[in-house]
N, C-alpha and C positions, 0 to 999 in steps of 0.2 A: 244729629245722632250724638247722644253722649258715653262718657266714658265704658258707664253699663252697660249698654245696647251694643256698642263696640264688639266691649269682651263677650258677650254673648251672640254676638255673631259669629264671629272670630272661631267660638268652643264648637258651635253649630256649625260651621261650615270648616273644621281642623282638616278632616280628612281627605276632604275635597282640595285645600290649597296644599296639602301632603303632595297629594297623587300629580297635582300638576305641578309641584316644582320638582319633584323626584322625575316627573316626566323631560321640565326643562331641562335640568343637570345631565339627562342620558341623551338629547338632542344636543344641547352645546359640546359635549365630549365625543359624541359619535362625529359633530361637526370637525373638529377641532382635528380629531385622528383622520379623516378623508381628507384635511387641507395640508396636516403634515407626514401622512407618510408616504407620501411623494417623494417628499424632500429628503428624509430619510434615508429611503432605500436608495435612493440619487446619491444621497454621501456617501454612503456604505458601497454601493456598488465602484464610485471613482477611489475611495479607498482603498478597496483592493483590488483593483485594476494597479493603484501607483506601486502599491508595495508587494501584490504577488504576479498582477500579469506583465507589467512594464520592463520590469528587470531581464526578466526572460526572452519576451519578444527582444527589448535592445541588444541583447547577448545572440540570439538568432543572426539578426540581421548584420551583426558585428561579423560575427563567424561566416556569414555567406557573403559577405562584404560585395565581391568580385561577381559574381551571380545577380545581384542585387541590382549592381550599377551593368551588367551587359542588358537587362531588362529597361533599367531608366534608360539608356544611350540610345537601346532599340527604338522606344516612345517616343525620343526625341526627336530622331531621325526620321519615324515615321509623322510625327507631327508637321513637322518643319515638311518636308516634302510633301502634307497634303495642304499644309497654306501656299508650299510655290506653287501647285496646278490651281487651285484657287485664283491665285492672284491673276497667272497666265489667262486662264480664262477669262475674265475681269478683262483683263487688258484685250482680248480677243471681243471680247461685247464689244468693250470702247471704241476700240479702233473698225470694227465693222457700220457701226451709229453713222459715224459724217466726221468730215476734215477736221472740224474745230476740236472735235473729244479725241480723235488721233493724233494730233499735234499737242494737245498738251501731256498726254502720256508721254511723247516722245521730250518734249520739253522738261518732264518730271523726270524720265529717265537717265536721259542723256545732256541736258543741257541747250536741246537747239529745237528747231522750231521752222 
């Protein structure tokens, strides 16, 4: 093919490579905007969370300080005392099994054996 035949192809066939790169450009930017406005709106959303909801909630919790922590202590306390029935039980399996897993709980506990 030479130069002639090129350009006359080229003239023949303008609107057809039109339509399909005007096509591409609107597939690479529709691409482009589904990969980034994710990320975006993820900015913009931790944005103003730091600068309008943060300050506020922190001041909330500041001010109910006392209220706050009788709620953590409760959790606590109720945490901690569903791992000691836990653990009792545990030791109630163990030591019902046979002498050897009963002595060593007793050894882990207490020191003897």
């Amino acid at each position: 093919m030479d130069t002639e035949q090129l350009q006359k192809f080229l003239e023949e066939n303008k609107a057809e490579f039109e339509s399909h790169l005007r096509q591409k450009v609107i597939d690479s930017l529709t691409q482009r905007i589904a990969w980034d406005l994710p990320n975006l709106i993820q900015a913009q959303v931790v944005k103003f969370y730091e600068t309008e909801l943060a300050p506020e909630v922190n001041q909330y919790l500041t001010d109910n300080k006392q209220a706050v922590m009788k709620v953590v202590m409760a959790a606590a306390l109720e945490a901690s005392d569903e791992v000691a029935k836990s653990m009792v039980e545990r030791v109630k399996e163990t030591m019902d099994k046979n002498s050897y897993q009963r002595n060593a709980v007793f050894k882990a506990l207490f020191g003897i054996h």
